[in-house]
C-alpha positions in Angstrom: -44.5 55.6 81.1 -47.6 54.7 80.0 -49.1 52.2 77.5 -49.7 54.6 74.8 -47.3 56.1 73.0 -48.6 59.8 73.6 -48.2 58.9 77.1 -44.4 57.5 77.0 -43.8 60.7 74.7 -45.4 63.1 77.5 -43.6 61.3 80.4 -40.1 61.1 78.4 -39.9 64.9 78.3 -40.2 65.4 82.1 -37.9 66.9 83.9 -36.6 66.6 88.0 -37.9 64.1 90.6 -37.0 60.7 91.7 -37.0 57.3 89.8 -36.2 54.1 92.1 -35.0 51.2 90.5 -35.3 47.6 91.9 -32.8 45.0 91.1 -32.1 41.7 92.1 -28.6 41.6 92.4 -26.2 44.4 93.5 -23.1 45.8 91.8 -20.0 44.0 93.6 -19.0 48.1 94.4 -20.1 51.5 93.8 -16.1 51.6 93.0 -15.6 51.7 89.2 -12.2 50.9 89.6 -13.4 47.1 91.1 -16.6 46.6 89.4 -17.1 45.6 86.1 -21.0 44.3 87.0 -24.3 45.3 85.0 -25.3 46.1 88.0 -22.5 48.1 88.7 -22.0 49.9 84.9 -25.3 51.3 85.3 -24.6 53.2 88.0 -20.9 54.2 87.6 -21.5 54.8 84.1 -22.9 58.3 84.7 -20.7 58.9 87.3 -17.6 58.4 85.9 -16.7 59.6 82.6 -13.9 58.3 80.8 -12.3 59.2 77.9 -14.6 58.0 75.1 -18.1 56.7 75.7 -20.8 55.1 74.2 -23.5 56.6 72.4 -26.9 57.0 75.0 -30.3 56.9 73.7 -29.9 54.6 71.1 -31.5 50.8 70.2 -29.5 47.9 69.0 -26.2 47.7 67.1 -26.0 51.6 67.6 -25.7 52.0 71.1 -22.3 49.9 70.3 -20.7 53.2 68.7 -17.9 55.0 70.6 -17.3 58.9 70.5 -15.3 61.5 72.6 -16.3 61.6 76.2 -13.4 63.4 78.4 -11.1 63.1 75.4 -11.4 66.4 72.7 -11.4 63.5 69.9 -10.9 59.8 69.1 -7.6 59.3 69.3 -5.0 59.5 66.6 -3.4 56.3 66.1 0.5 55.9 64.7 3.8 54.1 65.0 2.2 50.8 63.0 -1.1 50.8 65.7 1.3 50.7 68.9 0.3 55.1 70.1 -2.8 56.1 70.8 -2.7 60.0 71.4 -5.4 61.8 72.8 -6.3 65.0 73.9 -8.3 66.4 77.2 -11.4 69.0 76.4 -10.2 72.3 78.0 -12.3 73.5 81.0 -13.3 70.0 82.8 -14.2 69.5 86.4 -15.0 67.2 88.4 -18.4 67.3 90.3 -16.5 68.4 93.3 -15.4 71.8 91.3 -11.4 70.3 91.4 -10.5 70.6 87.7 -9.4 67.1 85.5 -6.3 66.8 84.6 -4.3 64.4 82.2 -2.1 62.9 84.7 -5.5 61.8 86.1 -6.0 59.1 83.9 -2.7 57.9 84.8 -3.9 57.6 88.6 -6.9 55.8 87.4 -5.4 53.3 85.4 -2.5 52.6 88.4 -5.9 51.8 90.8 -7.5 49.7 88.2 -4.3 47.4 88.4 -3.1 47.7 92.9 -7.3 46.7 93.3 -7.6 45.5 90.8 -10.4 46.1 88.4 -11.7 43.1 87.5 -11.1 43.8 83.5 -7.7 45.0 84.9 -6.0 42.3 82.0 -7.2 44.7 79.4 -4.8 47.1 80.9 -1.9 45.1 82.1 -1.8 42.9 79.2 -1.5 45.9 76.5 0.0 48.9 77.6 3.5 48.9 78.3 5.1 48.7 82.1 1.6 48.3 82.9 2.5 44.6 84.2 5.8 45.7 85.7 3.5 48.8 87.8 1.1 45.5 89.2 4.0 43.5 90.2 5.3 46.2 92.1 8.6 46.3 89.9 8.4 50.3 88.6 6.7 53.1 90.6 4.1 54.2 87.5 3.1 52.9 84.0 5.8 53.4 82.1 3.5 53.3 78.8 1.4 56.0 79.9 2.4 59.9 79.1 0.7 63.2 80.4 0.9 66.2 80.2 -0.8 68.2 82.4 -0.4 71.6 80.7 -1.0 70.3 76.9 -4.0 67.9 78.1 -1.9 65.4 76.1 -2.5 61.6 76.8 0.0 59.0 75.1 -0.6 55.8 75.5 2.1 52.6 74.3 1.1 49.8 73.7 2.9 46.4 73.8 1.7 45.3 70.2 -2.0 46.7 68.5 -5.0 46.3 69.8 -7.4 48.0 68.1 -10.0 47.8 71.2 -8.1 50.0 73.5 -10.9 52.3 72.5 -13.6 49.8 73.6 -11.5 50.0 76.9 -11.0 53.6 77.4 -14.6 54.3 76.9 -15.6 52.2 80.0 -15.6 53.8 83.6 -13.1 51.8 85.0 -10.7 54.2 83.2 -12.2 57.2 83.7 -9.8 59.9 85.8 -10.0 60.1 89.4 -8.5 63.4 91.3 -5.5 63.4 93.3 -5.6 61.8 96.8 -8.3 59.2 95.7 -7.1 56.4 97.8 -5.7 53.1 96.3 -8.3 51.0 97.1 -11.7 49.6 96.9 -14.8 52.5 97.8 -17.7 50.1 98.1 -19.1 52.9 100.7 -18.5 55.5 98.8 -17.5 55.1 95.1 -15.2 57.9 93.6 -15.6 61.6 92.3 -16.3 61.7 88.8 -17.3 64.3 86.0 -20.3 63.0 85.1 -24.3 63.3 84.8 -24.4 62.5 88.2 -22.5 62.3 91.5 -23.1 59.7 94.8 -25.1 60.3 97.0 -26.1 58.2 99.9 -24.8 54.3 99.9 -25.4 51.0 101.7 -23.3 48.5 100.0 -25.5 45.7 98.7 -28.8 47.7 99.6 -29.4 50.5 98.0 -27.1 53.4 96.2 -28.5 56.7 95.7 -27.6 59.2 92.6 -27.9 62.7 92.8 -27.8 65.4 89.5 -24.6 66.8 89.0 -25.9 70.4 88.0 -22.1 71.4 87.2 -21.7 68.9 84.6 -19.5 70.3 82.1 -19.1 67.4 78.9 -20.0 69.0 75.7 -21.7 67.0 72.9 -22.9 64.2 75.9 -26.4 64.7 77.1 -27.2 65.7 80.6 -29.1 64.1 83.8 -32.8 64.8 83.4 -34.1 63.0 87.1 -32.6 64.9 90.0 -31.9 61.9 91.9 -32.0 57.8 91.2 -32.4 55.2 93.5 -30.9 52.0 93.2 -32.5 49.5 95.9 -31.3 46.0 95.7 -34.5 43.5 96.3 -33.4 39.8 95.9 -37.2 38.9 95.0 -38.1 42.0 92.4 -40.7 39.8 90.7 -42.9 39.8 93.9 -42.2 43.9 94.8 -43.3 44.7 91.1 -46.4 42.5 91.8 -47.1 44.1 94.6 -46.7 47.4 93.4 -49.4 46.6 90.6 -52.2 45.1 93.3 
């Protein structure tokens, strides 16, 4: 953008190109189901999208407001603040074409806790047989419910915690298709419905993001750049110099 304010307006309404971003440090993985970086959020986070989400284009206390992502809904909340229902939109894909299914979330939340995520606590410490799953004691989390055909999402919790929400509207709990293996993809990150998909990676250089023109979340706003590159320079402050001589 420019100085001016006509000119930020003019350049805010463009669509398609590149923008390159310069950082100074790199996300730890392009794997939302590791990474729980800046670095890393700002990437995954249109990648990936979970259940709920945060409010995008906003300043301040706003941008803090959650509404439904994946999920049809904010989730109904019963049995004295210990269920959390939700509900799966009808008619999601991920940006692969492979349709989302409830069960999905399940898988998600099982990788969060064999890689572990590092806000993996949130998980194990609140819903139920989640700790039990990460000690290898029970072969899924016994606290999580799907059903595939319904879209239905139960979750138990071991005692209330309001900020589940706060939790599932962060990537690391977004769902991940079938086959995804259990394990960190630094390389490669993981197939997501969201404004954008990977595209090319080098771990700790740069990570490329291309438009996902199949993105299907009503209500969230879609990718306006066709691609965004990431590069990882450990002195920004002299490339931006530069860049200004």
């Amino acid at each position: 953008g420019g100085s001016s304010s006509s000119s930020n307006s003019s350049t805010a309404s463009k669509e398609g190109g590149t923008i390159t971003i310069a950082s100074g440090t790199p996300p730890l993985s392009a794997d939302q189901g590791l990474d729980f970086t800046t670095q890393g959020t700002e990437l995954y986070s249109v990648i990936n999208t979970p259940l709920l989400t945060f409010v995008r284009g906003v300043q301040g206390a706003a941008g803090s407001k959650i509404i439904p992502g994946l999920a049809k809904s904010m989730p109904t909340v019963s049995n004295g603040g210990l269920t959390y229902t939700f509900q799966l939109r009808k008619g999601l894909h991920y940006s692969n074409g492979r349709p989302i299914v409830a069960s999905d979330v399940t898988r998600a939340l099982e990788r969060d806790l064999v890689i572990p995520w590092q806000a993996a606590s949130f998980i194990g410490a609140n819903i139920k047989g989640a700790e039990a799953y990460a000690n290898h004691k029970s072969k899924t989390i016994s606290g999580v419910v799907t059903n595939d055909a319904t879209g239905q999402i139960v979750l138990h919790l071991t005692h209330p915690f309001s900020p589940i929400v706060d939790i599932f509207a962060l990537a690391g709990t977004a769902p991940v298709p079938p086959g995804t293996p259990m394990k960190n993809l630094a390389a490669t990150g993981t197939v997501g419905d969201g404004q954008y998909k990977w595209g090319a990676i080098s771990p700790g250089h740069s990570y490329t993001l291309i438009k996902n023109t199949k993105f299907d979340v009503p209500g969230l706003p879609k990718g306006h750049v066709d691609k965004i590159v990431f590069n990882v320079n450990t002195n920004v402050l002299a490339k931006i110099g530069r860049a200004h001589v």
